[in-house]
C-alpha positions in Angstrom: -15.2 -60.0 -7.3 -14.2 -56.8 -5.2 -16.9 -56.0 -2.3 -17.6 -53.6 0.5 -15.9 -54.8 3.8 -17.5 -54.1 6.7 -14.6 -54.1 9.7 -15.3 -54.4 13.9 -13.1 -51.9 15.6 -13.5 -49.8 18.7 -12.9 -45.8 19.3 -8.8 -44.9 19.1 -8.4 -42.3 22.2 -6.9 -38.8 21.5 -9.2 -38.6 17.5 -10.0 -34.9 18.6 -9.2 -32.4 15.6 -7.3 -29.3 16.4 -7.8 -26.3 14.7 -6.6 -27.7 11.2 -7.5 -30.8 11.8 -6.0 -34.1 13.4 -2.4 -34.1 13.3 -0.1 -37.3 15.2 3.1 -38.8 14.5 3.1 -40.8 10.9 3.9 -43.8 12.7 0.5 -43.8 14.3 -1.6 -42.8 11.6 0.0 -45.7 9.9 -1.1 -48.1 12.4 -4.4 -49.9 10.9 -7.1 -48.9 12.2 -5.9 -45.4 13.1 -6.4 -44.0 9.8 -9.4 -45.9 8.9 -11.4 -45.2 12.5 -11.2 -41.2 11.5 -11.5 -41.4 8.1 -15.0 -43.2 8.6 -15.8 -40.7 12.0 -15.4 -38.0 9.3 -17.8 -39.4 6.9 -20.2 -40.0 9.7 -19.8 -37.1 11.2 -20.7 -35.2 8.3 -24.1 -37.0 7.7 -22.6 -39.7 5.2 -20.6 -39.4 1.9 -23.7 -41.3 -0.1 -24.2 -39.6 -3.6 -21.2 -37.1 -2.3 -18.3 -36.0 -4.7 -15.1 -35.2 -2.5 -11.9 -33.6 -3.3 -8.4 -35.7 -2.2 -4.8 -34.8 -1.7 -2.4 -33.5 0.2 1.2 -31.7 0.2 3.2 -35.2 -0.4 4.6 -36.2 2.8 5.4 -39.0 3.5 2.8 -42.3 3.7 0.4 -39.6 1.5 0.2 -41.8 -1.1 -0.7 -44.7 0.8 -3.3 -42.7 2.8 -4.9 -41.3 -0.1 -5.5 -44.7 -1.6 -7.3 -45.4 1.7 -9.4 -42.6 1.5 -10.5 -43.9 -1.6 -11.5 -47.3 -1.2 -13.3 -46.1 2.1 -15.2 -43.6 0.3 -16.0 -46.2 -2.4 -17.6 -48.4 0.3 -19.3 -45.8 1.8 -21.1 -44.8 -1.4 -18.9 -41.8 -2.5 -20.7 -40.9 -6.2 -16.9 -39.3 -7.4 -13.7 -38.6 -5.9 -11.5 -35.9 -7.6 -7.8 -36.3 -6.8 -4.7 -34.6 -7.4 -2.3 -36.4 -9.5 0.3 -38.5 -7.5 -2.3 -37.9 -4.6 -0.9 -33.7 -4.5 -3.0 -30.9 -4.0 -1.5 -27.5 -2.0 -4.1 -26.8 0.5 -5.3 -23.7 -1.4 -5.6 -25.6 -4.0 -7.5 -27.9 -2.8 -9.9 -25.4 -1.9 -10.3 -23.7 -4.9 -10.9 -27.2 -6.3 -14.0 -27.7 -4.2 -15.2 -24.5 -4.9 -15.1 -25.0 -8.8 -16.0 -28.4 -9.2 -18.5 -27.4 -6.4 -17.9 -30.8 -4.2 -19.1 -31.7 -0.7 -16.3 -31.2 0.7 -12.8 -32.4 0.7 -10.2 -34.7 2.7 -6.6 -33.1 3.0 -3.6 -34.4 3.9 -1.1 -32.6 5.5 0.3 -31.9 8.6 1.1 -28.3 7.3 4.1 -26.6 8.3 5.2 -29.7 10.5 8.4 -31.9 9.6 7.7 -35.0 7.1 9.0 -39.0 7.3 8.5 -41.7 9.5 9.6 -40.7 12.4 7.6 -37.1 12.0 4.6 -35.7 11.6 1.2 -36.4 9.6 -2.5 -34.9 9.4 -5.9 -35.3 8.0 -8.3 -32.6 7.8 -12.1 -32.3 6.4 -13.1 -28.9 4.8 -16.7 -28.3 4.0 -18.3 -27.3 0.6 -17.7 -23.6 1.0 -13.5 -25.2 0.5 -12.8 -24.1 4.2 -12.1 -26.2 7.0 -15.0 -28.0 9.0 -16.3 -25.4 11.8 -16.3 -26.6 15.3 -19.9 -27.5 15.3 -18.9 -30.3 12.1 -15.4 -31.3 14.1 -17.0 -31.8 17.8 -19.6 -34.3 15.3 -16.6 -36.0 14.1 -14.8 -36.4 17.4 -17.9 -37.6 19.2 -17.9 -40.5 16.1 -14.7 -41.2 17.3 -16.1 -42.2 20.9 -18.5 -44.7 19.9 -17.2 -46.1 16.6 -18.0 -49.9 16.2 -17.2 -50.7 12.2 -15.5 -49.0 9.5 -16.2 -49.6 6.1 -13.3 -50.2 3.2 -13.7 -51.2 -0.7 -11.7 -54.7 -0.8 -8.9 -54.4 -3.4 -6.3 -51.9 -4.5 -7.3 -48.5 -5.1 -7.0 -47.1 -8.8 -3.4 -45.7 -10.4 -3.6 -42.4 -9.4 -0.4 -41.5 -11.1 -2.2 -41.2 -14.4 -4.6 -38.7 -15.2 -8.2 -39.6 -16.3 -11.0 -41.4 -15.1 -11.4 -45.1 -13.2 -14.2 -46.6 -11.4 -14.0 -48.5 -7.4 -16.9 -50.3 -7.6 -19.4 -47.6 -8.8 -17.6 -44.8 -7.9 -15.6 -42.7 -9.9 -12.1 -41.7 -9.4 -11.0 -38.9 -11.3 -7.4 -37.6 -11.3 -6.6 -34.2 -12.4 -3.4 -32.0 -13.0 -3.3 -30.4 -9.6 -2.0 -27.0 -10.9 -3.4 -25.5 -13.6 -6.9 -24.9 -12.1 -5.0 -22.9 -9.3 -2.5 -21.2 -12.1 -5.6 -19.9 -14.0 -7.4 -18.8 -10.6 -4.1 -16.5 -9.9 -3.7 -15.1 -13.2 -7.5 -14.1 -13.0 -6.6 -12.0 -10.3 -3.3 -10.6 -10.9 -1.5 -8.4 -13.4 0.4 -11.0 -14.9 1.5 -8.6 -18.0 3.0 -6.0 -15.3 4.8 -8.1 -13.1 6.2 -10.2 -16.1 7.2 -6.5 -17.6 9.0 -5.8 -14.3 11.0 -9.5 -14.5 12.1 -8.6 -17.6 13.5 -5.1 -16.3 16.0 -6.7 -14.3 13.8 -7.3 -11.0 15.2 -10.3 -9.4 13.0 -12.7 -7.4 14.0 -16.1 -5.2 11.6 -18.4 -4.2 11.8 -21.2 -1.8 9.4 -24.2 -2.0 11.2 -25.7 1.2 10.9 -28.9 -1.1 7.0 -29.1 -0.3 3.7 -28.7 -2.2 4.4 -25.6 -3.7 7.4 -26.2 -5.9 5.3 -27.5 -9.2 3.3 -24.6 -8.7 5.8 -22.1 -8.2 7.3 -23.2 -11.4 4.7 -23.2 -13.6 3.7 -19.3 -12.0 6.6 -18.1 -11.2 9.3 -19.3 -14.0 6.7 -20.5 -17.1 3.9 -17.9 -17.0 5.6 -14.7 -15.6 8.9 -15.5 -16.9 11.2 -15.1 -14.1 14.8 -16.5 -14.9 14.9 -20.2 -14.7 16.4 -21.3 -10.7 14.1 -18.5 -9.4 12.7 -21.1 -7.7 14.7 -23.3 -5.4 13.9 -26.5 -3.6 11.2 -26.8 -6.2 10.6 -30.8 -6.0 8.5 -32.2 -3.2 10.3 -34.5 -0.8 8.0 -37.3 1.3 10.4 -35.6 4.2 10.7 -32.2 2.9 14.6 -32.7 1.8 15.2 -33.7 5.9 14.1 -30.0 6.6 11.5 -28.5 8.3 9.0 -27.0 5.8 8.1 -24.0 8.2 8.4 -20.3 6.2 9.7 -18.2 8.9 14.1 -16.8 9.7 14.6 -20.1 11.6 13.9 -22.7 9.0 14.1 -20.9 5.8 17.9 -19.6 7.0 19.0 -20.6 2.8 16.3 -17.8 1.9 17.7 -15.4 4.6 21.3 -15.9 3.8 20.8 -15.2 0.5 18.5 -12.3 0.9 21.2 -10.5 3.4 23.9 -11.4 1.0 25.9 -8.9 -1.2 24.1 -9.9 -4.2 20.7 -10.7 -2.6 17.7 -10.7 -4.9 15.3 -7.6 -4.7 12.3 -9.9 -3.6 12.2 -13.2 -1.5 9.5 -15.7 -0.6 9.1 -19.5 0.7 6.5 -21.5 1.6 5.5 -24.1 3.5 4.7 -27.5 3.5 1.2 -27.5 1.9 1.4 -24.3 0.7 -0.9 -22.2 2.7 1.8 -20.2 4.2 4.3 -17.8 3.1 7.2 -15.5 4.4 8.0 -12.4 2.7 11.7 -10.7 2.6 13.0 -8.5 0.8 17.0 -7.0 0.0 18.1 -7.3 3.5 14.5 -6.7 4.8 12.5 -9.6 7.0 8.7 -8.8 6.9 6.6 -9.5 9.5 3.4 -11.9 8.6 1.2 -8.9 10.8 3.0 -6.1 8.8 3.2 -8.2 5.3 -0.9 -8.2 6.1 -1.4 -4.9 6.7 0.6 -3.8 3.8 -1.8 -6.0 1.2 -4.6 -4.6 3.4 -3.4 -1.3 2.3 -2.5 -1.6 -1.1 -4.2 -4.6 -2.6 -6.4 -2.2 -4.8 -3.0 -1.9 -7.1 -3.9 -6.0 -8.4 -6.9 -6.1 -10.8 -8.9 -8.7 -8.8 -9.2 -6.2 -5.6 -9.4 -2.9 -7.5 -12.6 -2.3 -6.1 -11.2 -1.9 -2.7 -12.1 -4.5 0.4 -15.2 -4.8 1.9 -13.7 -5.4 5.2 -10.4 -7.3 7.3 -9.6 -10.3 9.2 -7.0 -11.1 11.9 -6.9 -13.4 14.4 -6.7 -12.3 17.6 -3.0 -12.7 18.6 -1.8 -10.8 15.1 -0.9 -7.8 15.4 -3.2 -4.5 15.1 -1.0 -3.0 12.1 -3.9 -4.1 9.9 -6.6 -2.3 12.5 -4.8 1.5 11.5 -4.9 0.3 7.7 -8.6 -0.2 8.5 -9.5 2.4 10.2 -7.6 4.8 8.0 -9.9 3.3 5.0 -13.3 3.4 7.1 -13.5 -0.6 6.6 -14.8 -3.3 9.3 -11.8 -5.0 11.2 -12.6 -7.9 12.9 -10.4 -9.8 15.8 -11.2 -13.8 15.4 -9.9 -16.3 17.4 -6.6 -19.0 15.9 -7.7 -20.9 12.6 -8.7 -20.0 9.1 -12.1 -21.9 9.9 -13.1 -18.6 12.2 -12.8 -16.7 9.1 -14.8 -19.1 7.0 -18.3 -17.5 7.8 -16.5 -13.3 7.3 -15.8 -14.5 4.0 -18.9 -15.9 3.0 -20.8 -13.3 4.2 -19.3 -11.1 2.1 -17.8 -8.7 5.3 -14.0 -9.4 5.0 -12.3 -9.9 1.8 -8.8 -10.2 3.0 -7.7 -12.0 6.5 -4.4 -13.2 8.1 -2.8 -14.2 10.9 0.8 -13.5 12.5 2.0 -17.7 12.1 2.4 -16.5 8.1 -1.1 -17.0 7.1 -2.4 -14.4 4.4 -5.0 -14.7 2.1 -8.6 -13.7 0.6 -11.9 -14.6 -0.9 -10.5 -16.6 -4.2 -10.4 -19.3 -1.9 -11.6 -20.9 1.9 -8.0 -20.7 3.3 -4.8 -19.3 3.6 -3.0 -18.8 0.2 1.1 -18.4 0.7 1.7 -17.9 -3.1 -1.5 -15.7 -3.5 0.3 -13.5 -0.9 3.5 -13.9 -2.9 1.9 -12.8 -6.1 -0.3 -9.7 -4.7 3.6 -8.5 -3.2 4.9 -8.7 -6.7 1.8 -6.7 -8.3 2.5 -4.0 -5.7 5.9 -4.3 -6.5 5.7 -4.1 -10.0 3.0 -1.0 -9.9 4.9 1.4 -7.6 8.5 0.3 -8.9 8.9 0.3 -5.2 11.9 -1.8 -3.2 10.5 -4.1 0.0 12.2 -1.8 2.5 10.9 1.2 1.2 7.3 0.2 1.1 8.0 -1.0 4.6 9.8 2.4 5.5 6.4 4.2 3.9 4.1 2.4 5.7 5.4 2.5 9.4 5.8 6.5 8.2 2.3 6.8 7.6 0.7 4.6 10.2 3.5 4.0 12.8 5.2 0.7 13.3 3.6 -2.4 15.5 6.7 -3.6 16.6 6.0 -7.7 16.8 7.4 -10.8 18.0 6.4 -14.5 18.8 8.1 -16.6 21.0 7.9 -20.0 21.3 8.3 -22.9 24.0 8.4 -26.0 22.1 7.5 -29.7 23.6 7.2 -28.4 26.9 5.8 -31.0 29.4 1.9 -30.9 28.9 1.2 -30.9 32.5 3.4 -27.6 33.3 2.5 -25.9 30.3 -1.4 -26.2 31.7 -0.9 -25.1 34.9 0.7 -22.1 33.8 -2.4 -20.9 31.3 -4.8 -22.1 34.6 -2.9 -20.3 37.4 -2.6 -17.3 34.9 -6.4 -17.7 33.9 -6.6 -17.6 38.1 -4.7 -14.6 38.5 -5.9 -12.2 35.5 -8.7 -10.3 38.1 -6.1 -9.2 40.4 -3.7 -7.8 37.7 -4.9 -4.3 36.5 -2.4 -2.0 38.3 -0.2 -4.1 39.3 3.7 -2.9 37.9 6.0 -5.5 36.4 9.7 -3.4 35.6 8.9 -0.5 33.8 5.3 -1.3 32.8 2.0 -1.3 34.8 -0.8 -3.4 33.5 -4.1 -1.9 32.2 -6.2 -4.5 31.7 -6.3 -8.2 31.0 -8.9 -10.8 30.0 -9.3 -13.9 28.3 -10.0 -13.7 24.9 -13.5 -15.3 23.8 -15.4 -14.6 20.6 -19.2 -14.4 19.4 -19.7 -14.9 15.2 -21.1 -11.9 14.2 -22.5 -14.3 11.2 -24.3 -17.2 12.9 -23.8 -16.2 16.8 -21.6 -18.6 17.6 -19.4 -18.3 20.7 -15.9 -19.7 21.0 -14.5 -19.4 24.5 -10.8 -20.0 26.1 -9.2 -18.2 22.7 -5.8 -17.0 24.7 -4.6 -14.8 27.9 -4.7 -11.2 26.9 -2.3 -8.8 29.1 -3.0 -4.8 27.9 -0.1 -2.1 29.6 -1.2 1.1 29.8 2.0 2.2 27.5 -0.1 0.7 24.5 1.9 -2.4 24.1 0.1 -6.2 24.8 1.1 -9.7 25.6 -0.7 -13.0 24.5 -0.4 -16.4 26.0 -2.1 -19.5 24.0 -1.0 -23.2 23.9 -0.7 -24.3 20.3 -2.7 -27.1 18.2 -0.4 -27.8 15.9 1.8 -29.6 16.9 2.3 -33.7 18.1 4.5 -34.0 21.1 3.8 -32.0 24.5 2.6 -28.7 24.6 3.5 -25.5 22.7 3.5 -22.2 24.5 3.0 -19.4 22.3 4.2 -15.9 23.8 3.0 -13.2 21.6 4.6 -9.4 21.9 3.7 -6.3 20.6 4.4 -2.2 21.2 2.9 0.3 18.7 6.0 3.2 18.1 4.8 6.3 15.8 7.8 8.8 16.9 9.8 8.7 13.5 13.0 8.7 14.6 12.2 5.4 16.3 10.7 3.1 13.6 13.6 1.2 12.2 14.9 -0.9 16.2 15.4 -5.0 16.4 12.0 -5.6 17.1 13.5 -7.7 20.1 14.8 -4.3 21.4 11.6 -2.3 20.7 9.6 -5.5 22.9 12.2 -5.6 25.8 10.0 -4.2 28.4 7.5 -6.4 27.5 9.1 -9.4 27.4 10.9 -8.7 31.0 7.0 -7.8 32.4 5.1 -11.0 31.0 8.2 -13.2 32.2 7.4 -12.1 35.1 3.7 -12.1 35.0 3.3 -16.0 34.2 6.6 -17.3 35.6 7.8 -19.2 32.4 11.2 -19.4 32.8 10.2 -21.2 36.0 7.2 -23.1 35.2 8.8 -24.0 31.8 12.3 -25.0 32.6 13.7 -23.0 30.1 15.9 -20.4 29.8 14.7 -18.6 26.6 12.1 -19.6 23.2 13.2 -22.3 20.9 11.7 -20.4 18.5 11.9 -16.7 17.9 10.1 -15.0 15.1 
């Protein structure tokens, strides 16, 4: 007969969740007792799982399946009342959160390393997100990652785990696992807000859409959306099935990795709206007829127009960027007398705006949109509030694009990263910076002069909680701004992330190569920080 197992172990070092969790190469999550140390810091570190009902899945990279099963018989042992899991073990991220929400569960375990390459030899992730569907504030991940120092036992449900291929319910021990369809709660939750009828109608009038799952998460759902319920002509959607190694790709929406998208969206016969997503479906890129949008510009377009969808016509009570996103979305805001507030990187910071009811929609530059339907970023929400707008003005992408810069100038953008750099290097630079920021005001690097510059720290204007060590700001006194962070997402060395930005409102200047617009800057914070020097390199790997 089946029992709980109760197994010795000892604390794993490096346990310590980033900003969307913990994410490490699949080969060492695979690694008994990797897995099974966090998943059990997690349940401690929230207080217990005893009674609990918990929401599982994850985007469907590979050893997902394995994990979740796992998850389950841990849970089981640790007195889970219910676990609710996405068929096959697949749940996108948002909807996973709209799942917790619903059903209203205690929380959730997700797997997914996001936008990060799939397989053995890549990348994989676990994250816990609380009741409100969001991910676990730092006050519930520093509880985790102390478990993770002192761990002595974990427990697991001896046997296999139920079929999770087949919906319905099964019982581990006495609790039950419950497998759903993972899409049509979500489907239903988008066609609440949107104007299904009126997009469908502007389909059917010859509009043209292509959308690119990246062979992730949000193929199915992009399917049943996209091509069953709003009718759009059947290969709308490409790279529709999830891959365990996204199709060998890399499953991140942005020019670089979705170059099928852009090729065919600059092409002679390019479709008059593109889109992909990424590997759990919480981010989104946004092109249209020889048009790339920016994620900061794609946000402060919704910002402005998002009262044309049903389920915002009320207008917003307020917006949310993080902090290195650009301030396109501040002139939307202040032009519409709502709040704007600056938060540091990760959705969890917007978690408590949300729930307070003081931002409705929130975003950040790395292609992360979204609102209050759910706790987290949404990439084919922000695909389906572009196609309302679409659909109500009759509008083309470039010309919304050329409207808005007209009406509240143009934030010309950029991000440049330095990927894998060596960890020690990539420190020093951010500390010697972090060293040198008093003594910069005034100084002149090539044809700018520097303003101000600070690092960026933040106080919750919810719950008063501070969050310090957020990024290296740099402010020239010609407007524009530079950013400096090191990344969390990633799993080998260090990722420098170089953020760039120059406001332009002189007309005849609004439609440059952003990388032309930024050129000053670029040459000046080069030179501020040293990182062709302290880097090694001779340019990003990464430009977007």
């Amino acid at each position: 007969m089946s029992q709980i197992q109760i197994i010795p172990t000892q604390p794993i070092a490096g346990q310590k969740p980033g900003t969307s969790g913990l994410r490490k190469k699949t080969s060492v999550f695979m690694e008994p007792p990797y897995l099974e140390n966090y998943v059990q810091a997690i349940f401690e570190g929230i207080g217990g799982v005893a009674g609990q009902t918990l929401v599982v899945g994850g985007d469907g990279r590979y050893f997902n399946d394995s994990a979740v099963a796992v998850i389950l018989r841990m849970a089981a042992a640790n007195g889970a009342a219910r676990c609710i899991v996405g068929q096959g073990g697949l749940l996108s991220t948002p909807a996973a959160s709209h799942l917790i929400r619903k059903r209203g569960a205690d929380g959730g375990l997700i797997l997914s390393a996001s936008h990060n390459p799939g397989g053995p030899e890549a990348d994989f992730g676990l994250k816990y997100n609380g009741p409100n569907g969001g991910p676990a504030t730092e006050a519930v991940t520093d509880r985790i990652f102390a478990r993770t120092l002192d761990i002595t036992e974990y427990h697991i449900w001896e046997g296999d785990a139920p079929d999770i291929g087949l919906i319905g319910e099964a019982h581990l021990g006495a609790m039950v696992v419950e497998v759903i369809d993972p899409i049509t709660d979500y489907a239903d939750l988008m066609e609440s807000l949107f104007d299904f009828a009126a997009i469908r109608a502007h389909l059917k009038g010859g509009f043209r859409l292509r959308f690119d799952a990246m062979h992730a998460i949000t193929g199915p759902y992009a399917h049943e959306i996209l091509e069953n319920r709003l009718g759009a002509a059947p290969g709308s959607v490409v790279n529709g099935t999830p891959s365990p190694d996204f199709g060998g790709g890399h499953p991140d929406p942005n020019p670089i990795w979705a170059h099928e998208l852009m090729t065919a969206m600059y092409a002679p016969d390019a479709p008059d709206f593109g889109a992909a997503s990424d590997g759990d479906g919480d981010r989104n890129m946004i092109v249209g007829r020889n048009c790339y949008v920016s994620p900061s510009d794609s946000l402060a377009v919704l910002a402005d127009l998002a009262h044309l969808a049903p389920g915002y016509a009320d207008g917003l009570a307020g917006v949310a960027r993080s902090m290195p996103t650009s301030a396109a979305v501040d002139r939307v805001a202040a032009a519409k007398g709502i709040d704007c507030f600056e938060t540091p990187t990760g959705w969890k910071f917007f978690g408590n705006l949300l729930d307070a009811g003081r931002a409705t929609l929130c975003g950040e530059e790395s292609a992360g949109t979204g609102s209050n339907h759910v706790r987290e970023k949404d990439g084919l929400w922000a695909v389906l509030l572009w196609l309302n707008i679409l659909a109500s003005t009759g509008k083309g992408v470039s010309e919304l694009m050329a409207d808005h810069w007209a009406r509240y100038g143009r934030n010309y953008y950029s991000r440049h990263d330095y990927e894998e750099v060596d960890s020690e290097a990539a420190n020093a630079l951010i500390a010697d910076l972090r060293a040198e920021l008093p003594a910069l005001p005034g100084k002149v690097f090539g044809a700018l002069t520097v303003e101000r510059a600070d690092e960026f720290s933040y106080d919750d204007p919810v719950d008063g909680s501070h969050a310090a060590g957020q990024g290296i700001r740099v402010y020239f006194t010609n407007g524009a701004r530079a950013v400096l962070r090191l990344s969390g997402t990633g799993t080998a060395g260090a990722t420098l992330r170089v953020y760039l930005e120059a406001l332009e409102t002189d007309p005849a200047a609004l439609h440059q190569d952003p990388q032309t617009a930024l050129a000053d800057v670029i040459t000046a914070i080069d030179a501020i920080a040293g990182i062709a020097a302290r880097t090694g390199r001779t340019g990003p790997d990464v430009i977007t």
